[in-house]
Backbone as JSON Lines, residues from 0, in Angstrom:
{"i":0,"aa":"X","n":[5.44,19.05,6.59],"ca":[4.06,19.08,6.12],"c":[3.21,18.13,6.95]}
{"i":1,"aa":"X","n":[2.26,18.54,7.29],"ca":[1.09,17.38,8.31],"c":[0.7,16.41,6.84]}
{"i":2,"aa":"X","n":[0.22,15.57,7.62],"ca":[-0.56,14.41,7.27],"c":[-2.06,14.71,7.48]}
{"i":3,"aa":"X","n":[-2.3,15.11,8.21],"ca":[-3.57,15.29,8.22],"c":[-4.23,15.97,9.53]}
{"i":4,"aa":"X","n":[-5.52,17.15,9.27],"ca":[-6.03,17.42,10.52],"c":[-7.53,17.02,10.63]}
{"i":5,"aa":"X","n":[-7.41,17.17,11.82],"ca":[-9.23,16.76,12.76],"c":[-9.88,17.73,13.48]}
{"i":6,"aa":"X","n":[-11.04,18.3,12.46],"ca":[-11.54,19.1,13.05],"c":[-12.99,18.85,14.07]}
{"i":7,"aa":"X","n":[-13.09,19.06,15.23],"ca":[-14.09,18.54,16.06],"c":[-15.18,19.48,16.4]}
{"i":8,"aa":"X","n":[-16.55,18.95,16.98],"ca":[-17.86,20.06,17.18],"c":[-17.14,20.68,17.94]}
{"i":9,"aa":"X","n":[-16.31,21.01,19.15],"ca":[-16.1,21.85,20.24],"c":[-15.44,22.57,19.55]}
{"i":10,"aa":"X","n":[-14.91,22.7,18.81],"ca":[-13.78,23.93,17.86],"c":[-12.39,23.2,17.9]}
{"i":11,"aa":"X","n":[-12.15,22.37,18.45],"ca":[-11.08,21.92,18.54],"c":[-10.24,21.11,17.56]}
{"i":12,"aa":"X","n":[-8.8,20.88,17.04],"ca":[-8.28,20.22,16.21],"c":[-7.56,19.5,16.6]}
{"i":13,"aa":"X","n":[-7.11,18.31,16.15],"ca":[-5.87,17.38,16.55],"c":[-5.19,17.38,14.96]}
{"i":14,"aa":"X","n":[-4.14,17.04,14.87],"ca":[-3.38,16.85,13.55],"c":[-2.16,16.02,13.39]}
{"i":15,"aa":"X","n":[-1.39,15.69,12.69],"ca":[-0.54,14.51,13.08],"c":[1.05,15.33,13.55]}
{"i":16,"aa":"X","n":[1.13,16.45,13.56],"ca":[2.16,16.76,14.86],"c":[1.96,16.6,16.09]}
{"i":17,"aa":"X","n":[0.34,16.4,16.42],"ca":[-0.02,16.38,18.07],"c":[0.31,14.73,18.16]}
{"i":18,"aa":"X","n":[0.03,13.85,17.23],"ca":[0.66,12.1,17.82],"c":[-0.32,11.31,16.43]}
{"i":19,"aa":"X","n":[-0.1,10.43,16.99],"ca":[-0.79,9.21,16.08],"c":[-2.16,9.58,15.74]}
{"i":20,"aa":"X","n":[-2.66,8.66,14.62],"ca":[-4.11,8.48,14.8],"c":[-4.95,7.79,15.86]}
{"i":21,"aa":"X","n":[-3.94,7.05,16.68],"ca":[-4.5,6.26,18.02],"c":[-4.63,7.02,19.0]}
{"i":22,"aa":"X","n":[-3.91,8.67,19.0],"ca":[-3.84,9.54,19.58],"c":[-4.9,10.79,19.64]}
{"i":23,"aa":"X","n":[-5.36,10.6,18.43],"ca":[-6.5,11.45,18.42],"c":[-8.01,11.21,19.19]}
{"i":24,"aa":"X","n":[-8.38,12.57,19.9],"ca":[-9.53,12.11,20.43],"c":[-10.46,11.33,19.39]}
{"i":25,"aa":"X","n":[-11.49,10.43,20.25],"ca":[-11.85,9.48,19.43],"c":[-13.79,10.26,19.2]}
{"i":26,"aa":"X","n":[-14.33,11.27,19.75],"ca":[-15.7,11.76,19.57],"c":[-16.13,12.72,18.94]}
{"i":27,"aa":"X","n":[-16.56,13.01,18.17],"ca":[-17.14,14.71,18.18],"c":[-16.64,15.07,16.64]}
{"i":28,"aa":"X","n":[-15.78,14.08,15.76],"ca":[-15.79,14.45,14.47],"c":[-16.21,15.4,13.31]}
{"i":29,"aa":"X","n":[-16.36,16.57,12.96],"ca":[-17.22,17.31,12.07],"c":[-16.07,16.6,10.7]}
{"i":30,"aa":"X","n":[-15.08,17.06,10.33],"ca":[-14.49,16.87,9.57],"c":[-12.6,16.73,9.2]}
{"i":31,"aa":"X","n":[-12.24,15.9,8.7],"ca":[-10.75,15.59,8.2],"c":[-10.15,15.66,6.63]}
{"i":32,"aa":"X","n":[-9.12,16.78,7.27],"ca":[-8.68,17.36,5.74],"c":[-7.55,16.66,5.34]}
{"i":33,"aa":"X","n":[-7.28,16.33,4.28],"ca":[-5.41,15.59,4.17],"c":[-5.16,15.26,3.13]}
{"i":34,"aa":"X","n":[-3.85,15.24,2.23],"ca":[-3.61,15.79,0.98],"c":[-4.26,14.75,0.22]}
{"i":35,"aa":"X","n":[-5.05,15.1,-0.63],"ca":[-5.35,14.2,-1.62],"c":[-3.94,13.91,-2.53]}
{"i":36,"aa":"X","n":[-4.8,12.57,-3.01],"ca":[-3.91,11.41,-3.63],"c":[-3.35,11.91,-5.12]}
{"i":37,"aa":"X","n":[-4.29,13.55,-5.5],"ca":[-4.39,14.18,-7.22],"c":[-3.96,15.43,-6.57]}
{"i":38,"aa":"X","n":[-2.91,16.0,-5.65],"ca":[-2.83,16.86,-5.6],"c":[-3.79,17.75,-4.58]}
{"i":39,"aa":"X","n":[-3.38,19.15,-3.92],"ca":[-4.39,19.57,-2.95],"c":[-5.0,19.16,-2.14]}
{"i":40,"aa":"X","n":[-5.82,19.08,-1.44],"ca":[-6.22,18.95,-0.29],"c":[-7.68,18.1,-0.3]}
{"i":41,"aa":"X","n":[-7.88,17.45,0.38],"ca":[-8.96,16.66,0.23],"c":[-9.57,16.63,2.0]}
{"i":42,"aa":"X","n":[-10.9,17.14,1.6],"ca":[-11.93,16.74,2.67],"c":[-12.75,15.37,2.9]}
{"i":43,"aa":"X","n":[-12.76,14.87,4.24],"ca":[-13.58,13.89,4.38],"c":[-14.66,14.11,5.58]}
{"i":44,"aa":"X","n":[-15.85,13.99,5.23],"ca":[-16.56,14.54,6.3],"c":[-18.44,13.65,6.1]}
{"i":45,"aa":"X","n":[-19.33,13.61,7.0],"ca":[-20.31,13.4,6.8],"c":[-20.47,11.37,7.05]}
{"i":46,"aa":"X","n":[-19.34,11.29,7.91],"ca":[-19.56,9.77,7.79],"c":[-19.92,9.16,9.39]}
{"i":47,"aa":"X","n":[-20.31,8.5,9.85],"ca":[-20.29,7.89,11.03],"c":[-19.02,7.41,11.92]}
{"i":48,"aa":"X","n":[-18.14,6.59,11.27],"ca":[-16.92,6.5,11.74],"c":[-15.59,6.69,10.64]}
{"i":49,"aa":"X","n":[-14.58,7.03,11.38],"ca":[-13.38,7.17,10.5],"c":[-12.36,6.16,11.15]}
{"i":50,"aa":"X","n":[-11.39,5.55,10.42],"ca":[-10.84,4.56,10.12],"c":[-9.38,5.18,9.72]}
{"i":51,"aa":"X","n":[-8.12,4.78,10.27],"ca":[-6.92,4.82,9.64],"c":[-6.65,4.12,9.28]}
{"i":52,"aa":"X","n":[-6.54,4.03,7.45],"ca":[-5.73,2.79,7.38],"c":[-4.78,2.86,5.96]}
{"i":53,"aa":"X","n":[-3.57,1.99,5.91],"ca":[-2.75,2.41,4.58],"c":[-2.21,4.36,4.57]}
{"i":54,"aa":"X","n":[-2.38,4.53,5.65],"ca":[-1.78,5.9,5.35],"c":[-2.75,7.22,5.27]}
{"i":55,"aa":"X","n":[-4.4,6.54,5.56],"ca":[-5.08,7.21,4.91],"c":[-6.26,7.54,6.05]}
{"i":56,"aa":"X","n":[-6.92,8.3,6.38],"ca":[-8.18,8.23,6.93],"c":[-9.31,8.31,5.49]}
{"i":57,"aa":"X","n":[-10.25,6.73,5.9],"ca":[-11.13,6.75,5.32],"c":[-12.89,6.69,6.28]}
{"i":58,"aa":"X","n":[-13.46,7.07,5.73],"ca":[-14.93,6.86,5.94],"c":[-15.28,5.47,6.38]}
{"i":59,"aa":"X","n":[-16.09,4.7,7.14],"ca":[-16.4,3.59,7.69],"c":[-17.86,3.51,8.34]}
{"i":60,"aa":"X","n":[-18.2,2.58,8.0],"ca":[-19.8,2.15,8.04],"c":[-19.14,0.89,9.45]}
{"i":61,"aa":"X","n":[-20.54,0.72,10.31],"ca":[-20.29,-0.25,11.22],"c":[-20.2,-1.7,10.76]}
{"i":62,"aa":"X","n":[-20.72,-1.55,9.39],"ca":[-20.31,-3.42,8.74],"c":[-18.98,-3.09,8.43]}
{"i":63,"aa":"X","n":[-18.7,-2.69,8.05],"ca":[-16.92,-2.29,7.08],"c":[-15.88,-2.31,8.52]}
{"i":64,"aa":"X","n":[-16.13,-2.28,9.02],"ca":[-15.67,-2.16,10.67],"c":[-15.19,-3.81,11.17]}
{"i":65,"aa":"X","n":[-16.4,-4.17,11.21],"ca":[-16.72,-5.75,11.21],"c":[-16.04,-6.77,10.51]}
{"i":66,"aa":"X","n":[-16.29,-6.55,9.07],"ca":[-15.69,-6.78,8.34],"c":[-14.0,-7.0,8.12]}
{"i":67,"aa":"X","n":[-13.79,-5.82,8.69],"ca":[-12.24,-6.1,8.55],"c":[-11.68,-6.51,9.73]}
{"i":68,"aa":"X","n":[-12.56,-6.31,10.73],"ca":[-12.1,-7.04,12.3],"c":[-11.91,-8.77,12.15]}
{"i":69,"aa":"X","n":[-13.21,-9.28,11.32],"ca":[-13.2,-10.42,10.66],"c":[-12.67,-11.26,10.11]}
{"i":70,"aa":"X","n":[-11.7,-10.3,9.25],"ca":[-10.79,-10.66,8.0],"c":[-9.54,-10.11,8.77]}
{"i":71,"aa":"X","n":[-9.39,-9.87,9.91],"ca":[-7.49,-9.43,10.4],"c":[-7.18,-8.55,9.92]}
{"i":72,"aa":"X","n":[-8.16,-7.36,9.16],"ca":[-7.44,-6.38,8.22],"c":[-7.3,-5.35,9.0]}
{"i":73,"aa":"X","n":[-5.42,-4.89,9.24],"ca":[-5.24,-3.96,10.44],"c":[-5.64,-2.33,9.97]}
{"i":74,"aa":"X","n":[-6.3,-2.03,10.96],"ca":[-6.05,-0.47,10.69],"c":[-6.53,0.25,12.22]}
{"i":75,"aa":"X","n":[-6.12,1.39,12.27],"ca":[-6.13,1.89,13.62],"c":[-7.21,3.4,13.94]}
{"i":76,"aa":"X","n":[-6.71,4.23,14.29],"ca":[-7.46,5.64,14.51],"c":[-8.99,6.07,14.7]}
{"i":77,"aa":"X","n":[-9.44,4.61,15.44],"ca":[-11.18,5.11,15.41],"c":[-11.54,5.88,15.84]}
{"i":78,"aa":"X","n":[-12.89,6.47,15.01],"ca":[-13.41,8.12,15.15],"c":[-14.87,7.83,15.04]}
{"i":79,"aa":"X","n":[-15.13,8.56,16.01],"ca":[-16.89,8.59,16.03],"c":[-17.07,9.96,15.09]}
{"i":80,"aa":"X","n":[-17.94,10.6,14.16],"ca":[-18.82,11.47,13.38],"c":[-19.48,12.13,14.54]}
{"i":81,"aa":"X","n":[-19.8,13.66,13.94],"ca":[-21.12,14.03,14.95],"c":[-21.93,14.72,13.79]}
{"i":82,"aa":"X","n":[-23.08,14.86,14.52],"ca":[-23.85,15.65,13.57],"c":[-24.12,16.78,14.3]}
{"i":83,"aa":"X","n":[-24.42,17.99,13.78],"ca":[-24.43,19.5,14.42],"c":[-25.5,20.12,13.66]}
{"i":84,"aa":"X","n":[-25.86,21.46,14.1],"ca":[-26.56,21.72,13.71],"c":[-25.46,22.97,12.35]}
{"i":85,"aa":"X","n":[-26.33,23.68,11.27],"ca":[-25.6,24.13,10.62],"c":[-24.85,25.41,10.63]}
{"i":86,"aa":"X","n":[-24.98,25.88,11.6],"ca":[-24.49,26.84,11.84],"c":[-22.85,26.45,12.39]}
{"i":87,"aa":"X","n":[-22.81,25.36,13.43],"ca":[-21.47,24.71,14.11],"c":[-20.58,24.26,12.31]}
{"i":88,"aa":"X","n":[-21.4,23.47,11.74],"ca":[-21.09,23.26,10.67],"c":[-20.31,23.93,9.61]}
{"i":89,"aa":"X","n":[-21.05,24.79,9.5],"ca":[-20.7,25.63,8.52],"c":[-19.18,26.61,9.06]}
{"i":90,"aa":"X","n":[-19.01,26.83,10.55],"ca":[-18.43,27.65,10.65],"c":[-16.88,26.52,11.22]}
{"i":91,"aa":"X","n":[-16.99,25.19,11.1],"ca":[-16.04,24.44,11.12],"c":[-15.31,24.23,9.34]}
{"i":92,"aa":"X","n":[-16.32,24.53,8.68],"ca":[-15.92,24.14,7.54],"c":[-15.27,25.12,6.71]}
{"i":93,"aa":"X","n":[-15.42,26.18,7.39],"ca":[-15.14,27.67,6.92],"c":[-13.49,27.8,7.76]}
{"i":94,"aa":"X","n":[-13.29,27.29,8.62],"ca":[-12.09,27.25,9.53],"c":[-10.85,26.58,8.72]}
{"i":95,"aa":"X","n":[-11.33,25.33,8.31],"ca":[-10.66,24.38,7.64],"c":[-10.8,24.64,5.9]}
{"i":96,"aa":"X","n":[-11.28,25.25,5.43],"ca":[-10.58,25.8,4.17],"c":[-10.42,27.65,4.04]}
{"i":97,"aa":"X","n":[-9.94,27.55,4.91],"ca":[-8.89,28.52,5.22],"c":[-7.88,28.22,6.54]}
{"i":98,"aa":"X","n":[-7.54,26.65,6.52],"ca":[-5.98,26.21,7.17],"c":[-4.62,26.48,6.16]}
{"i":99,"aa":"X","n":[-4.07,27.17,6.43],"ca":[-2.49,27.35,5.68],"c":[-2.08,26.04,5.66]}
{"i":100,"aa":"X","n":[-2.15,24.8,5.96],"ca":[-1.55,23.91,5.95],"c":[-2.08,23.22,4.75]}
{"i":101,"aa":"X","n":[-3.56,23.3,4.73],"ca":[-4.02,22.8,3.35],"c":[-4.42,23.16,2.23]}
{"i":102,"aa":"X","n":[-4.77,24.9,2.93],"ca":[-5.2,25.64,1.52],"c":[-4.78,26.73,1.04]}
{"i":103,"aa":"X","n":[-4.13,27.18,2.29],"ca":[-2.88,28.0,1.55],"c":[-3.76,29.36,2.57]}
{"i":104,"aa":"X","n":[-4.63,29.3,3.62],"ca":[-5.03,30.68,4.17],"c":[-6.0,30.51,3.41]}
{"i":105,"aa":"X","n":[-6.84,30.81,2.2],"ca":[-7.72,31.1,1.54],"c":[-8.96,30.53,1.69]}
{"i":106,"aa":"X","n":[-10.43,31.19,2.02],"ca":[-11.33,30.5,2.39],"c":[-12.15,30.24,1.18]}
């Protein structure tokens, strides 16, 4: 079972059979799917930077960044966000809930 995938503006995905989160390209972010903590599948999307940490990709603001650079608090996988227009959008988001890995095919 993956851990998690990365879906990017160019159409492109990385996921954790391709390598680490240090491994993933680091630009172009639309959105990251990965099993939620209640079961099914959980989207994260709409943030500026993404953050690996504890197992988890979370959402990250450039203070929260700081912050934990500050405080020694390790975490790895930085990700730049993009913003698109809605059409790129929509048809990334339409890709990724209909991944067999997270939703079973079903859009």
């Amino acid at each position: 079972m993956l851990a998690w995938r990365i879906y990017y503006a160019d159409g492109t995905t990385f996921d954790s059979s391709m390598g680490g989160p240090d491994d993933a390209p680091a630009w172009g972010v639309i959105v990251i799917v990965q099993p939620s903590i209640h079961g099914g599948a959980r989207p994260l999307d709409g943030q500026r930077y993404y953050i690996y940490e504890d197992g988890r990709w979370i959402g990250a603001s450039w203070d929260g960044i700081l912050d934990k650079l500050a405080h020694r608090i390790k975490f790895s996988g930085f990700l730049v966000g993009r913003w698109v227009h809605d059409a790129v959008y929509v048809d990334v988001w339409k890709r990724m809930k209909s991944d067999p890995d997270f939703f079973g095919g079903a859009a």
